[in-house]
C-alpha positions as CSV (number, residue, x, y, z in Angstrom):
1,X,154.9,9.3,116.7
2,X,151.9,11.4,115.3
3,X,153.0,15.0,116.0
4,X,150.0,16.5,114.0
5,X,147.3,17.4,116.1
6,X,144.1,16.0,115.0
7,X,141.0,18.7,114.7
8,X,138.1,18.3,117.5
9,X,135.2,17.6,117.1
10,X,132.4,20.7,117.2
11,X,130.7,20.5,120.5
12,X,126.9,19.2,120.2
13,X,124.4,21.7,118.5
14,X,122.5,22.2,122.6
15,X,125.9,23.4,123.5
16,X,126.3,25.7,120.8
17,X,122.9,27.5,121.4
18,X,123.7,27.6,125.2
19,X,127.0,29.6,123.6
20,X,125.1,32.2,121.5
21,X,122.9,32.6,124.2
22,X,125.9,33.4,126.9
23,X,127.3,35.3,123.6
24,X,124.0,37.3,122.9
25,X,124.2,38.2,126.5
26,X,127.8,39.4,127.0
27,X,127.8,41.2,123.6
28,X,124.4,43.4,124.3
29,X,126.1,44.2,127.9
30,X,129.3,45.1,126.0
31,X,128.1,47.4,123.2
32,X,125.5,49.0,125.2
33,X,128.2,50.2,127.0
34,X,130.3,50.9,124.2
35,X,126.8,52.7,122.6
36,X,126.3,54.7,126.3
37,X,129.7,55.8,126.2
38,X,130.0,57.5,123.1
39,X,126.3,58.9,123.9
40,X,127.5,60.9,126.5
41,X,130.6,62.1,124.6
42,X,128.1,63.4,122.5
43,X,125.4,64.6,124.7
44,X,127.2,64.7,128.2
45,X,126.1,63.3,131.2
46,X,122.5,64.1,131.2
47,X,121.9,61.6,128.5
48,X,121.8,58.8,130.9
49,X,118.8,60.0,132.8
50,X,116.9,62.1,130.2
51,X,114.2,59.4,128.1
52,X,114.0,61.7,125.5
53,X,117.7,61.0,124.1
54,X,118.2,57.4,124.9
55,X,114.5,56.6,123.2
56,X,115.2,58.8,120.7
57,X,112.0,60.4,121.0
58,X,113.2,63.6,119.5
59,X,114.7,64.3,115.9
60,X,117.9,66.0,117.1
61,X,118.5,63.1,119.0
62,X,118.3,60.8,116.2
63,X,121.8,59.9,116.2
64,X,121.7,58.4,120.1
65,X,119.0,56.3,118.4
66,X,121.1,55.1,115.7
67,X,124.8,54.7,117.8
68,X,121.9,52.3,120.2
69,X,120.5,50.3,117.1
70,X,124.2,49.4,115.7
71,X,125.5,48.3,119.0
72,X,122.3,46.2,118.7
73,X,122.7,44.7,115.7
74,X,126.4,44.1,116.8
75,X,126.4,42.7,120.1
76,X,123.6,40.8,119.5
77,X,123.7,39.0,116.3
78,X,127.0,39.6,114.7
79,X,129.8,39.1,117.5
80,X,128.2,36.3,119.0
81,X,127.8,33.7,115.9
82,X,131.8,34.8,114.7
83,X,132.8,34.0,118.9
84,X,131.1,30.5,118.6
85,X,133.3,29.9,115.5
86,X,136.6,30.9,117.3
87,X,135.0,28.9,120.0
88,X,135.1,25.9,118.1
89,X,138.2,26.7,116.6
90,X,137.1,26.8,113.3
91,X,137.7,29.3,110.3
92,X,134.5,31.6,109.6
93,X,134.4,31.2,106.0
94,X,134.5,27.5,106.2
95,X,132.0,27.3,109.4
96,X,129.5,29.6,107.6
97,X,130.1,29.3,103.9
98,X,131.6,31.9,102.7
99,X,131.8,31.0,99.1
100,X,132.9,33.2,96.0
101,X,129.4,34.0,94.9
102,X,128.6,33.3,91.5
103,X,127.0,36.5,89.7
104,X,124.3,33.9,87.7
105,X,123.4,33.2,91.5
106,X,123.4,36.9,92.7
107,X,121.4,37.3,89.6
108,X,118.8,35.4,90.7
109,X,118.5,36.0,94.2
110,X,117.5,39.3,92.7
111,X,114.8,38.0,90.6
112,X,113.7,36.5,93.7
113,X,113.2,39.1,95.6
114,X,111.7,41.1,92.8
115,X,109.2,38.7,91.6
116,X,108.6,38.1,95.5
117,X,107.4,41.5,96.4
118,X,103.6,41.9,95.5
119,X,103.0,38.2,97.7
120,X,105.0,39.6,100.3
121,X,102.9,43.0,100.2
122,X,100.0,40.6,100.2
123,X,100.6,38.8,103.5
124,X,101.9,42.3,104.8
125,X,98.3,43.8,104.7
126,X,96.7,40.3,105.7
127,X,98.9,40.3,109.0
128,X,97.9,43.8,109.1
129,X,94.4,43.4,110.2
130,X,94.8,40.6,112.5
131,X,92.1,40.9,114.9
132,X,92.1,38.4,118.4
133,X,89.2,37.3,119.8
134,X,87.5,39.1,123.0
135,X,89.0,37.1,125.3
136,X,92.5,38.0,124.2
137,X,91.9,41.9,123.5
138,X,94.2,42.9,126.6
139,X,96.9,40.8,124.4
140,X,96.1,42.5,121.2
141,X,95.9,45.7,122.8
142,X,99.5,45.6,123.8
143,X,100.9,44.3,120.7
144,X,99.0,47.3,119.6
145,X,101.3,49.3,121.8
146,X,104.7,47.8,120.9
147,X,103.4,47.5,117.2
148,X,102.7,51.4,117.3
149,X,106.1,52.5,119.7
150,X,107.9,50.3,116.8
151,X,106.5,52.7,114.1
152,X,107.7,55.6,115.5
153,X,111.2,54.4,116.0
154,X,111.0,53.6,112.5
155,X,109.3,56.7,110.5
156,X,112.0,58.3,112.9
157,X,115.0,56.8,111.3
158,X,113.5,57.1,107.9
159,X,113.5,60.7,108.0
160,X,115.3,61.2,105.2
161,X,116.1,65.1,104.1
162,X,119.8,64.8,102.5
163,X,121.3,62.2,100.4
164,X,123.5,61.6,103.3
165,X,120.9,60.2,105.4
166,X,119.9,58.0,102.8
167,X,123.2,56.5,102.5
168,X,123.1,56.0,106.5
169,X,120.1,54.5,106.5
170,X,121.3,51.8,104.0
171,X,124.4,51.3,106.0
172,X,122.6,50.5,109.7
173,X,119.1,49.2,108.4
174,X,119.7,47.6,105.2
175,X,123.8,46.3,105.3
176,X,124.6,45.6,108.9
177,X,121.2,43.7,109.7
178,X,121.6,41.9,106.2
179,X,125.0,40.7,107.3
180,X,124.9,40.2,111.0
181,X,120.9,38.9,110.8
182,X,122.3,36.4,108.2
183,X,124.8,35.4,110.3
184,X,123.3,34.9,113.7
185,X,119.7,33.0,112.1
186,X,120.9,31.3,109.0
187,X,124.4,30.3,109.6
188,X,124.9,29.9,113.2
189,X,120.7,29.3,114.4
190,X,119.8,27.2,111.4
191,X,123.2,25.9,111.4
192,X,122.6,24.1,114.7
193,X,118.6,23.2,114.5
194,X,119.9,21.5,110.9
195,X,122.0,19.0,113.2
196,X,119.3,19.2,115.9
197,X,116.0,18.1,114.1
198,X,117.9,16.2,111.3
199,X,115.6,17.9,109.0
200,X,115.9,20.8,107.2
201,X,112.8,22.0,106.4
202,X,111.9,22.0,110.0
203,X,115.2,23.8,110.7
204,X,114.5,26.3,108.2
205,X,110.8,27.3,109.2
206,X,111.6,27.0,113.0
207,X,114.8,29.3,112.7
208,X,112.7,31.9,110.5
209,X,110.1,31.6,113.3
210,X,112.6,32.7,116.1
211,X,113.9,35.5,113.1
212,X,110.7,37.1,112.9
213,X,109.7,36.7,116.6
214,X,112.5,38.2,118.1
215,X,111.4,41.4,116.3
216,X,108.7,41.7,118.4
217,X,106.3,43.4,115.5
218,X,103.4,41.6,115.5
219,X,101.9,42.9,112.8
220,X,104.8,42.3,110.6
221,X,105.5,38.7,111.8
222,X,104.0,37.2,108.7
223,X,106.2,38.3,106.2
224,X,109.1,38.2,108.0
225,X,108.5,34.8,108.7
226,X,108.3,33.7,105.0
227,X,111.3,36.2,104.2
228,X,113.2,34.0,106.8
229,X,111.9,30.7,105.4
230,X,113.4,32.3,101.8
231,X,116.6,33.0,103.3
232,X,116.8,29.8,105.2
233,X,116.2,27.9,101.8
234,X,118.6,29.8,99.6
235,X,121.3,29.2,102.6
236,X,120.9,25.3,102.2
237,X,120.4,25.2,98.9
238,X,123.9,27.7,98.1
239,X,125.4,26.4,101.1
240,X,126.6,29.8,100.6
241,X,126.1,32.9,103.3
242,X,126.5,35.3,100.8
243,X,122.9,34.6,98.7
244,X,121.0,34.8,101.7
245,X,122.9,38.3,103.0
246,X,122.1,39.7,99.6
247,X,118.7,38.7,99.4
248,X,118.3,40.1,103.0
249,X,119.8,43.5,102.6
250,X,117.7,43.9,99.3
251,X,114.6,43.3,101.2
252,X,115.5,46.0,103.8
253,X,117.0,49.0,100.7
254,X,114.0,48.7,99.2
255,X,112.3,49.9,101.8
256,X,114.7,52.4,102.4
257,X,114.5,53.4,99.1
258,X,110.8,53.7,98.8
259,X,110.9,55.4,102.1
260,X,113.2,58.2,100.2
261,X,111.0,58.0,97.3
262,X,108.0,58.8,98.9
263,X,109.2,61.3,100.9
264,X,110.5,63.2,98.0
265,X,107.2,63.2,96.4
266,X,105.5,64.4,100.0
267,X,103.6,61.1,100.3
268,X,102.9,60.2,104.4
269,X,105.4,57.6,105.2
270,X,102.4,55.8,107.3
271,X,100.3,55.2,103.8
272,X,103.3,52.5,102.8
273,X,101.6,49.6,104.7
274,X,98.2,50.7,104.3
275,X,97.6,50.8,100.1
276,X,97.4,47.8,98.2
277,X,99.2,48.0,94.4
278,X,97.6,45.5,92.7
279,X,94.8,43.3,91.9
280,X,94.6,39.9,92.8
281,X,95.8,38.3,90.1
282,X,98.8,40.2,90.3
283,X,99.2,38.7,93.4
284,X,98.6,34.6,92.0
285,X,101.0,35.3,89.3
286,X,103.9,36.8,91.9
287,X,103.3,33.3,94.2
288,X,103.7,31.6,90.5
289,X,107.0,33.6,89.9
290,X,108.4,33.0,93.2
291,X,107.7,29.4,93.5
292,X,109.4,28.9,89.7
293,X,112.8,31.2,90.3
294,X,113.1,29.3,93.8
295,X,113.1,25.7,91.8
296,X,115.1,27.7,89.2
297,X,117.4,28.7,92.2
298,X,117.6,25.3,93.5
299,X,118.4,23.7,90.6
300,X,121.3,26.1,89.5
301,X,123.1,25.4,93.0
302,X,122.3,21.5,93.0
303,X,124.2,21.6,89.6
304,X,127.0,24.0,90.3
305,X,127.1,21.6,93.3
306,X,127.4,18.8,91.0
307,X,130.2,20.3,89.2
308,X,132.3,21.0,92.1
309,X,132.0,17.2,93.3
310,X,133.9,16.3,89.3
């Protein structure tokens, strides 16, 4: 008799976005809670019913604003993809790849990102002046509105005086969405659409899609969208979490960083989205770059791959 229990099979990739969905759900209700009641530690009561602190309007209430944006990023992409791997019973590392990174690999994933950045300025300042037609101005006109109450939030949290609040802003907007983004849209999102469509190309573009839609930034949806197809596509090709949480987290501290930067040198936060740095051949040669250390990328991990299969 076989006493060794055999291990079940996953449940089918429908079911598993019906989970994160139900996870999403319970995890935002949780850690808003969680987020509310260490608010009013802070505040006291009045907090609940005064806009000013929950929004975050305010700069003294900054910190309300940042407790609300980590129990965000927590409840709603980071607990839910680790619950659907104890779900299926399986160990995180192994459901997600979690790999020892290889620093010839970390390596490049920065020379990704930093050959990447003048394209991805590029289609930043083309999405930028996106203009609808007439008969969808009342559309435009409110993605106007969330696009503008979005800035706000964000020059907010980018105030950046001490050192200190440097360091925090790399902790909640650069580390915690790097890892917990990652998690939810490449390895548990892409995860399942790769054993939906069969294909991974369309599981790549349609989870980077969903990535930079659910940010509800309009005007920023272009480049999000390819930085989640460059995730997506260093995921698969790694097969390794890791390269795709660096590459995201180096995206988000550099514009920490230049936020610091510029504010150190008394240069108008708002002027970061609006100036162009180079000429357009500087642009063509950055799409040439990128395209080449992606192959390059690709190649290093099919034959690391290779190696691990002699």
């Amino acid at each position: 008799m076989n006493f060794i229990e055999k291990q079940r099979d996953e449940n089918s990739p429908y079911t598993q976005l019906l989970m994160l969905i139900g996870y999403i759900i319970a995890g935002l209700f949780a850690f808003s809670i969680i987020a509310l009641i260490i608010i009013v530690a802070i505040y006291g009561l009045g907090s609940l019913t005064d806009p000013a602190i929950l929004s975050g309007a305010e700069e003294k209430y900054r910190p309300a604003l940042q407790i609300l944006l980590a129990a965000t990023s927590v409840g709603m992409f980071l607990a839910p993809p680790l619950f659907l791997a104890l779900t299926e019973r399986r160990k995180i590392n192994v459901f997600y790849g979690f790999k020892k990174p290889e620093p010839n690999l970390l390596l490049i994933v920065l020379l990704i990102m930093i050959v990447s950045m003048p394209v991805m300025e590029w289609t930043a300042m083309i999405n930028q002046k996106m203009v609808l037609p007439d008969y969808l101005k009342w559309i435009e006109t409110w993605m106007r509105e969330k696009e503008d109450q979005a800035m706000q939030t964000t020059l907010l949290l980018l105030k950046m005086k001490h050192i200190s609040e440097l360091v925090v802003n790399l902790l909640l907007i650069a580390l915690l969405p790097g890892i917990a983004e990652e998690l939810m849209f490449r390895g548990a999102v892409q995860r399942s659409f790769l054993r939906i469509f069969k294909n991974p190309h369309v599981a790549i573009w349609t989870s980077a899609f969903l990535f930079s839609a659910i940010h509800l930034q309009f005007y920023g949806f272009l480049p999000r969208f390819l930085l989640g197809a460059g995730f997506g596509y260093i995921y698969y090709w790694s097969g390794n979490l890791w390269y795709s949480m660096l590459a995201h987290f180096l995206n988000n501290a550099y514009a920490v960083c230049v936020a610091w930067y510029m504010q150190k040198n008394n240069i108008p936060l708002s002027e970061a989205d609006n100036t162009s740095h180079f000429v357009w051949y500087g642009y063509l040669i950055s799409f040439i770059l990128t395209i080449f250390v992606f192959q390059f990328f690709k190649n290093k991990t099919s034959k690391t791959y290779e190696q691990q299969l002699d």
